[in-house]
FIBAVEX-714143 format. One record per atom (N, C-alpha, C): residue in three letters; z, y, x negated. Coordinates in steps of 0.05 Angstrom, whole numbers, plus 5000, padded with zeros to 4 digits. Layout:
# residues N
AlaZYX/...
//
This chain:
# residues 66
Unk106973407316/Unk104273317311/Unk102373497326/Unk100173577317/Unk097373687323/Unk095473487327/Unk093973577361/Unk091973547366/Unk090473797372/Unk087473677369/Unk085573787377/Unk083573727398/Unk083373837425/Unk082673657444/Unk080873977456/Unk078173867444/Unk075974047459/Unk075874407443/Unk076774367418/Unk077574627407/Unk079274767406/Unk081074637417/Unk083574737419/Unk085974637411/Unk088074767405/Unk090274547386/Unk091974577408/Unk094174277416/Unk095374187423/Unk098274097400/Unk100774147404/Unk103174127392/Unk104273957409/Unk104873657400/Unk106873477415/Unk109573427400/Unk111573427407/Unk114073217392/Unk114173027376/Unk112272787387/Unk111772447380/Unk109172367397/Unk108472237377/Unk105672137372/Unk104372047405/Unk103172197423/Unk102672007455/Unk101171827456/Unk100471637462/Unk097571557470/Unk096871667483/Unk093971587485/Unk091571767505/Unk092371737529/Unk093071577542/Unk093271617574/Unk095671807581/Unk097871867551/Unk099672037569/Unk098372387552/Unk096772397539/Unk094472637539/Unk094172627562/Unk092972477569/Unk090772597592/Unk093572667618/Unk095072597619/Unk097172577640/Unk097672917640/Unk097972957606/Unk099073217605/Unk097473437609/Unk094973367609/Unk092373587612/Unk092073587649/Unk093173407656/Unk092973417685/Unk090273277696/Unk088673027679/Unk086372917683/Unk086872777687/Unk089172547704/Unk089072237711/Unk087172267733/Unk085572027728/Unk084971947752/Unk082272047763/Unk081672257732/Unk077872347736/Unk077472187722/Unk074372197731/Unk071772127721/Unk071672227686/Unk072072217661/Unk071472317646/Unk070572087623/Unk069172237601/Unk068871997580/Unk070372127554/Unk071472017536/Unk073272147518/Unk072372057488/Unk072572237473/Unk071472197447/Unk073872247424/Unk074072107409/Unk077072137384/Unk075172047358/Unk075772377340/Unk074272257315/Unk071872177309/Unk070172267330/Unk067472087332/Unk066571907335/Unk067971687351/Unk068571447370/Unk068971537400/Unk067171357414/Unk067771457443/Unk070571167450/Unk072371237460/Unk074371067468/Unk074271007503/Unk073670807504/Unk073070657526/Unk075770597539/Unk074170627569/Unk077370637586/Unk078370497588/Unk078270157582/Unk080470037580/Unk081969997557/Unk081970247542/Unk082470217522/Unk085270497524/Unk085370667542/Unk086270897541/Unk089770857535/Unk091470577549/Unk093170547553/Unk093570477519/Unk092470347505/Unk092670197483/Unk092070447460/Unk090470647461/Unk090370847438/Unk092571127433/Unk093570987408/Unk096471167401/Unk094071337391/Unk094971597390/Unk093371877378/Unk095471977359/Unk094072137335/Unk095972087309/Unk095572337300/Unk097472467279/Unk097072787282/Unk094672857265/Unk092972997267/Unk090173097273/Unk088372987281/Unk088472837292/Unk086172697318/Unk084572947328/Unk082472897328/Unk080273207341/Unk079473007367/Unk079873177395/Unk077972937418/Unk076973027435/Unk074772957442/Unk072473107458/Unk073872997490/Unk073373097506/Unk073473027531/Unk071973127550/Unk070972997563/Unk068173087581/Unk068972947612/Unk069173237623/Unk070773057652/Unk067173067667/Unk067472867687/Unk064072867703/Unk065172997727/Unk063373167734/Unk062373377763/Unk060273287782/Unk060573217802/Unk058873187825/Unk057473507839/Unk055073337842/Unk054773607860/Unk051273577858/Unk050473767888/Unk047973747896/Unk046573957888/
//
């Protein structure tokens, strides 16, 4: 299966949900807001969204700073 996550294609085995994306991109545990398809998917939602082959998903991690 193919994803697309920020312009870029991603090749998995079997279908992940989003939280083990983000596991694999190395983003648990930021700050980010995530977009699939043109739906923003809300974080308590991350455990519960299977991603399916061509899913396109925006991900926008947040940066602090003065």
């Amino acid at each position: 299966m193919q994803l697309t996550v920020n312009g870029t294609t991603h090749s998995f085995e079997q279908d992940p949900s989003l939280s083990r994306l983000l596991e694999h991109l190395n983003l648990t545990g930021k700050r980010l807001a995530v977009e699939r398809n043109g739906e923003i998917v809300p974080r308590s939602q991350f455990d519960a969204t299977q991603l399916a082959d061509g899913d396109k998903l925006e991900i926008v991690v947040a940066v602090g700073g003065g």
